[in-house]
N, C-alpha and C positions, 0 to 999 in steps of 0.2 A: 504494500500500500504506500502511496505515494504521502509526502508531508502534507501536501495542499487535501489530499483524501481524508486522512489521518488527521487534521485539525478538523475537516467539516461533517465526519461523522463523531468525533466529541461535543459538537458543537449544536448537532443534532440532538442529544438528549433532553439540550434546555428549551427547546422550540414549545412552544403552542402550539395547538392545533391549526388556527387561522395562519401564523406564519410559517408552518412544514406547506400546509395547503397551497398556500400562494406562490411558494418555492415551489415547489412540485410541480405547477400550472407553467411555470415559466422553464422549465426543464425538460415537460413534454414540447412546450412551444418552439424552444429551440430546437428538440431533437426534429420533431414535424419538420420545423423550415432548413434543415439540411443545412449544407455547407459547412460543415466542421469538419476535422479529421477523424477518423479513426478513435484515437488515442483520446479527445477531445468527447464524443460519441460513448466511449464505455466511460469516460469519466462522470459524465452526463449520467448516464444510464447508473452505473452506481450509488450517483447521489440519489437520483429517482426512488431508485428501491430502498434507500436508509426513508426518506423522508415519507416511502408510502408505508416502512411499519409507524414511524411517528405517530402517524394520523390512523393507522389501526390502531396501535398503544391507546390513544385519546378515543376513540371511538368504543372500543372494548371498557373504559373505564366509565364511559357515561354510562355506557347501557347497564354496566355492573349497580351504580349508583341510582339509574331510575328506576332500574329493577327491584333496588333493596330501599327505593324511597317508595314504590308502588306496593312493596308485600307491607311497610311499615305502618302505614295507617290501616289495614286490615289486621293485621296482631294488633296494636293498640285499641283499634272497636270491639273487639272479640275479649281480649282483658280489662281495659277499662270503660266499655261498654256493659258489662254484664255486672261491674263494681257499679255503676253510675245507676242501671236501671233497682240492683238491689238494694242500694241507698236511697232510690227514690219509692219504692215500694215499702222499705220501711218506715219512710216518715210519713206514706198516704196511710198506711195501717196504725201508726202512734196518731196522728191526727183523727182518722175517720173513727 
């Protein structure tokens, strides 16, 4: 791995999603519009594929997170749902 490789997949760990994303777009865009060398081409291509796990990394962690913010208010209803309703059950029965 070259130095210039070698700095910018270190460099790649601190990214954001929005700027791996945007990197990414302009890496396919060069590769699309040609005229580079070779050497130039897999350098390209290499950063390409560091920067599409980035943006899996980041993608895989939202969905971890909406996933476990989506099951969490279902456990909380089902535990303190069923505290909430038997506390209100017992004060309609201490009143009525």
């Amino acid at each position: 791995m070259t130095d210039d490789a070698t700095t910018a997949a270190g460099a790649t760990g601190t990214l954001g999603y929005e700027q791996a994303r945007d990197e990414l777009i302009e890496v396919v865009r060069r590769l699309e519009a040609g005229g580079t060398t070779l050497e130039e081409s897999l350098a390209l291509w290499e950063r390409g594929e560091e920067l599409a796990k980035v943006c899996r990394r980041w993608l895989e962690g939202a969905r971890a997170r909406l996933d476990a913010a989506l099951a969490g208010p279902a456990d909380s209803q089902e535990n303190g749902g069923g505290t909430t309703a038997a506390t209100a059950a017992t004060a309609t029965a201490n009143n009525g």
